[in-house]
C-alpha positions in Angstrom: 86.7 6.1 30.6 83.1 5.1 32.1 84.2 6.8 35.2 85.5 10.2 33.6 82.0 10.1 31.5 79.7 9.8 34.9 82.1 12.3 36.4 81.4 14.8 34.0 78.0 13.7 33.0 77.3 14.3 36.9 79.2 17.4 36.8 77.1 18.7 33.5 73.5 17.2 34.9 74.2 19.8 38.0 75.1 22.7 36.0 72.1 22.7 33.4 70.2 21.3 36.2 70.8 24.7 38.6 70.9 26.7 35.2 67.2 24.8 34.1 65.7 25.4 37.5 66.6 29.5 38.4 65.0 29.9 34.3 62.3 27.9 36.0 61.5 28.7 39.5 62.1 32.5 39.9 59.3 35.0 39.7 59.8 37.5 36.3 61.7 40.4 38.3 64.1 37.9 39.7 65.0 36.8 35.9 65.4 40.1 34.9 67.5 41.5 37.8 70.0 38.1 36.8 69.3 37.8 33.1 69.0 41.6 31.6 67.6 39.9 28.4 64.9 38.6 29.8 62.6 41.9 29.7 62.9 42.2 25.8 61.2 38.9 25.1 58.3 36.9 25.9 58.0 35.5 29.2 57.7 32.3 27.8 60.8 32.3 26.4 63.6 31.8 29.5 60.8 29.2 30.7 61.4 27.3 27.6 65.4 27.5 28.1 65.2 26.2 31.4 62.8 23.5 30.8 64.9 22.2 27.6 68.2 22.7 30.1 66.2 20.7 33.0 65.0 18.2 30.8 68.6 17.8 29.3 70.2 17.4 32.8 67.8 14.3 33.6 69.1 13.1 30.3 72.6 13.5 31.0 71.9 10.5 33.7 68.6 8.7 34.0 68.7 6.8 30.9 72.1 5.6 31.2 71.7 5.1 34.8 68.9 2.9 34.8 69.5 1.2 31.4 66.1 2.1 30.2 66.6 3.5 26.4 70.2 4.4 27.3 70.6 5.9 23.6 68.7 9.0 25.0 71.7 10.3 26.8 73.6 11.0 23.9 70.5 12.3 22.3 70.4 14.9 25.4 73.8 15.8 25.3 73.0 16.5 21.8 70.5 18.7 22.4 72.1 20.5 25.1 74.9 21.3 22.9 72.7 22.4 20.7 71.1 24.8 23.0 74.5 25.7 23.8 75.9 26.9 20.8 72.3 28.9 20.0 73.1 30.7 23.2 76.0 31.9 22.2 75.2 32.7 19.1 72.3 34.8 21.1 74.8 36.5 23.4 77.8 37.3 20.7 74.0 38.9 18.7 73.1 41.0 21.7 76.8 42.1 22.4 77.3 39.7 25.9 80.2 37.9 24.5 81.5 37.8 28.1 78.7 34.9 28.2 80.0 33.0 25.8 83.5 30.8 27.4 80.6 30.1 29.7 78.2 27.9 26.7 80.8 26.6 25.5 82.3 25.2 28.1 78.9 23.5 28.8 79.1 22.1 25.2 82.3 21.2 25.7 80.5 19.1 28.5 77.7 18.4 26.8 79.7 16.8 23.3 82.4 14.9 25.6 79.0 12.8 27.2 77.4 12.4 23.6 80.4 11.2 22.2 81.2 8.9 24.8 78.2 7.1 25.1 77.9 6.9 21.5 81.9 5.2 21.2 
């Protein structure tokens, strides 16, 4: 079971991790181009998401990797699932539910680390 939960908490870290970073690292026009919803909020706000989803990812695996406060990896797969379900909440809102299989899957990911490193 360790080895499926570092498979897929290795598999998850990537995925928020490239998710995190593009929220991140692209220039406004290049959000908007790939996220549409992007131009009808604050700027801030898709920084935010990907910070949390970056932040998340490093969760997903430093803690329990290096066995320094190894109870934050559940925590961050808690919040990611979190963040998760609120986005698809946000794209069923705005009409987008072709986003949705998409979070939650990634909860899916997100709940199958928490609860493992919690049992």
């Amino acid at each position: 079971m360790n080895i499926a939960l570092w498979i897929v908490a290795g598999i998850g870290a990537a995925l928020f991790l490239m998710a995190g970073m593009a929220k991140l690292a692209q220039p406004s026009e290049k959000l908007e181009a790939m996220f549409p919803w992007v131009q009808k909020y604050h700027p801030a706000f898709p920084r935010l998401i990907g910070a949390a989803e970056v932040l998340g990812a490093i969760g997903l695996i430093l803690p329990q990797a290096t066995g320094i406060m190894p109870i934050l990896t559940p925590i961050a797969g808690l919040g990611l699932a979190l963040v998760m379900v609120f986005a698809a909440i946000f794209h069923v809102r705005r009409g987008e539910v072709g986003s949705v299989p998409t979070n939650l899957v990634l909860m899916a990911i997100a709940l199958f680390v928490t609860i493992g490193r919690l049992v």
